[in-house]
C-alpha positions in Angstrom: 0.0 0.0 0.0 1.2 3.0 -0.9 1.3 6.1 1.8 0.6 9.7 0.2 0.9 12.6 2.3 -1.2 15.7 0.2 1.1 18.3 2.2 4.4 20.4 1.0 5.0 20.7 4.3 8.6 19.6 5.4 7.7 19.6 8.9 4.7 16.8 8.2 7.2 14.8 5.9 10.0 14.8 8.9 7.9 13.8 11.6 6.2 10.8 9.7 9.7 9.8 8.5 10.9 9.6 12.4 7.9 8.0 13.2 8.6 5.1 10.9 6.8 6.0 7.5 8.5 6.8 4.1 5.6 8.9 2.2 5.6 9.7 -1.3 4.2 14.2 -1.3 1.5 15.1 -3.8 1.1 19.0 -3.5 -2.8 19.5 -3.5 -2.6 22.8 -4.7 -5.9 23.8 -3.3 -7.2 27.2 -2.9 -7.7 27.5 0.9 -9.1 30.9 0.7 -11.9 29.8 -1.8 -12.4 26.5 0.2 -13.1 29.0 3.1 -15.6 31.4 1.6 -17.7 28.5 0.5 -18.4 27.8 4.3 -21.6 30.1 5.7 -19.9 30.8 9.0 -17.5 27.4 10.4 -16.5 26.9 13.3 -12.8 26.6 14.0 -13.3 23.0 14.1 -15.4 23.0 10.7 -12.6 25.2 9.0 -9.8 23.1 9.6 -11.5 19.4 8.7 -12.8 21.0 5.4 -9.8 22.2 4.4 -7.8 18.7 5.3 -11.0 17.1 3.3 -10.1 19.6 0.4 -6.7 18.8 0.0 -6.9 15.0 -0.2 -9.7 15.1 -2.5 -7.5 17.2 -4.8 -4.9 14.5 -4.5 -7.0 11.6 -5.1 -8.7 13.1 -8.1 -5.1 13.9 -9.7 -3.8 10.3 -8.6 -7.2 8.4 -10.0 -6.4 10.6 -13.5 -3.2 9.2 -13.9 -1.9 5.8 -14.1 -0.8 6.3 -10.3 -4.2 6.0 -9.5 -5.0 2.1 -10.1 -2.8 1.3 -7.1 -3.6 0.4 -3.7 -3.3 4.1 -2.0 -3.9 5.6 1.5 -4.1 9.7 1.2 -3.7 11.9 3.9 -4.8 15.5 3.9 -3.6 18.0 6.5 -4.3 21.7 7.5 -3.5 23.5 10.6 -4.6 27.3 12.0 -4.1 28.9 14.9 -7.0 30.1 17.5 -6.1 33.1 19.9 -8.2 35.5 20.9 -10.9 34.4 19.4 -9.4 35.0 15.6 -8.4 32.3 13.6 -5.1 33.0 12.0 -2.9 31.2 9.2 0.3 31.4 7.5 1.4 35.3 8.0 3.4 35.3 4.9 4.7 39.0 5.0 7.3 39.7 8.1 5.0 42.6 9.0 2.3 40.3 9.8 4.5 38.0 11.7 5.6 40.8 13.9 1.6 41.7 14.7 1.0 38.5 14.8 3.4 37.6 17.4 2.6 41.4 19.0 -0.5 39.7 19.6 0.2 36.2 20.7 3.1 36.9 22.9 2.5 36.1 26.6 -0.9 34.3 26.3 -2.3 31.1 25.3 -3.9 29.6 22.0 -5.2 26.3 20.5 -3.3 25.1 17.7 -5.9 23.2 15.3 -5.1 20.3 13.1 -7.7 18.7 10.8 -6.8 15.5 9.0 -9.0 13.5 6.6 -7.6 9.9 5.2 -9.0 8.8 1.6 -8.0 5.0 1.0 -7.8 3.6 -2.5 -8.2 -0.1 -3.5 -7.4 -1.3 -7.0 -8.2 2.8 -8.2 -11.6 3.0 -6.6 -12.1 5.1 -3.3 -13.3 2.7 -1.2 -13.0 4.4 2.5 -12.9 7.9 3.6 -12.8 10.0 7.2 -11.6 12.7 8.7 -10.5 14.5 12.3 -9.4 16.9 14.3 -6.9 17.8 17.0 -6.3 21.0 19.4 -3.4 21.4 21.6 -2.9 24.6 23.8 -0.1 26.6 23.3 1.5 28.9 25.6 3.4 31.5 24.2 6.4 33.5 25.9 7.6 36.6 25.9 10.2 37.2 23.4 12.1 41.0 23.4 11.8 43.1 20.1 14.8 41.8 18.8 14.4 38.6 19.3 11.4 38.8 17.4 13.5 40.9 15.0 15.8 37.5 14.5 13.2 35.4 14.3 10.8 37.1 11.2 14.7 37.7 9.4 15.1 34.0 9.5 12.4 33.6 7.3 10.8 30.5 9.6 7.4 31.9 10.7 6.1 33.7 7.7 5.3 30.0 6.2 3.7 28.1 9.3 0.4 28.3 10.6 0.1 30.6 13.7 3.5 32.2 12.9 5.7 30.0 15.1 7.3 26.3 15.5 7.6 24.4 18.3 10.3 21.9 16.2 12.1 25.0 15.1 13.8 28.0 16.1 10.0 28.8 17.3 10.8 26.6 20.3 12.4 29.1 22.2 9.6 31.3 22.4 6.9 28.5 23.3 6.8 28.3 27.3 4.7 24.8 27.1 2.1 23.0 25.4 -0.8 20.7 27.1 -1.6 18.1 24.4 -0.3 16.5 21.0 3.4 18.0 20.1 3.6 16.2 16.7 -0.1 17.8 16.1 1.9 21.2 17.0 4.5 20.3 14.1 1.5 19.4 11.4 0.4 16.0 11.7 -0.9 14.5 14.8 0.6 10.9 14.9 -2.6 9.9 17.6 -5.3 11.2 15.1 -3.5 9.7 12.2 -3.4 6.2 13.7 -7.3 6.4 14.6 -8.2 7.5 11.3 -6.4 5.2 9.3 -7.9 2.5 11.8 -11.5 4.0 10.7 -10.3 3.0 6.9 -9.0 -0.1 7.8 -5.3 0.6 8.1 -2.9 -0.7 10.7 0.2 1.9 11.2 2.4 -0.8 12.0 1.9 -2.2 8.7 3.0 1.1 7.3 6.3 1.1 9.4 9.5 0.8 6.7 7.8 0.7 3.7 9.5 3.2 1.0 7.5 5.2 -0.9 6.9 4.2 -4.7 
C-alpha cells in the first residue's frame, strides 16, 4: 500500500519519517481561501477538517487521473490554524504580519488546530474515507523586540500556521504545550493512527515501507 501525504510541508514529511513511515508528497494545490468562503460561518473546528478534506480530494482526483491512480493508496490530507483571541489565524506570509502576529500572541495562550481527513484507495476506486481533528494549547512566551526581530529575518514563521514552530527555532519562544506535540508540528501521529484504523489501516503495517 502506498502512503501519500497531500502536504508540502517539510515539517509533516519529517515527523512521519521519524515516526517510521516513508511517504511519497502530492502538493494538492488547493485554494484555501476559496475552500473558506464557500463555508456560511464554520466553526474553528469546521474550517480546519474542510480544508484537510479539500486537500486530499485534490490529490485523489489527480492520482485516480493518472496511471498512479489504479494502485492500492492511502491519502492523507492535513491543515493546521491557529485560534487566539478568538481570531483564527494562518500562515502570515509577510514579516509585518509575523511581527503583529506575534505582537498579539506573545505572553498568552492559544489552540493550535489540526484537521486530518484519510482517503484509501483499492485497486483505483475510493473505497473508505474519514476525517478529524486535534487542538493542543499553546502557551506563548515573551520574546524581546529583537528577538522577534531575528526570528521574522530568519524567514521561519512567515510560512507556518500561527507564525511560530515548536520543532524549530520557534521553540524558544513556546513556554509549554498541554496536548499533542507532533499535532503542534503538522500531523498528529494519535489522530492519524485512529483514522487510518476507521479505513481499515494498521500503522504498524506502514512502518518501513518506501514510498513508490
Amino acid at each position: 500500500m502506498r502512503f501519500v501525504l497531500a502536504s508540502q510541508s517539510p515539517a509533516r514529511l519529517a515527523v512521519l519519517r521519524s515516526a517510521g513511515l516513508d511517504p511519497s508528497v502530492v502538493v494538492s494545490g488547493v485554494d484555501e481561501d476559496a475552500v473558506a468562503a464557500s463555508l456560511i460561518d464554520p466553526a474553528p473546528v469546521e474550517l480546519v477538517r474542510a480544508l484537510a478534506v479539500a486537500k486530499a480530494e485534490a490529490v485523489f482526483e489527480a492520482l485516480v487521473g493518472s496511471h498512479e491512480g489504479s494502485a492500492d493508496i492511502v491519502i492523507v490530507g492535513c491543515d493546521s490554524m491557529l485560534s487566539i483571541g478568538g481570531e483564527m489565524v494562518g500562515k502570515p506570509i509577510t514579516p509585518e504580519a509575523a511581527r503583529e502576529r506575534w505582537a498579539s500572541m506573545a505572553g498568552k495562550t492559544g489552540e493550535l488546530l489540526t484537521g486530518h481527513a484519510i482517503i484509501r484507495v483499492e485497486n483505483g476506486e475510493k473505497t473508505k474515507e474519514t476525517s478529524g481533528t486535534e487542538g493542543t494549547t499553546v502557551r506563548f512566551g515573551t520574546p524581546s523586540p529583537e528577538e522577534i526581530d531575528a526570528y521574522i529575518a530568519s524567514g521561519e514563521p512567515l510560512q507556518v500556521a500561527g507564525g511560530f514552530t515548536l520543532d524549530g527555532l520557534g521553540g524558544w519562544f513556546v513556554d509549554g504545550i498541554d496536548g499533542d506535540p507532533s499535532s503542534v508540528i503538522g500531523i498528529s501521529l494519535p489522530l492519524t493512527r485512529r483514522l487510518l484504523s476507521e479505513v481499515g489501516v494498521s500503522v504498524v503495517d506502514l512502518w518501513g515501507r518506501p514510498a513508490s
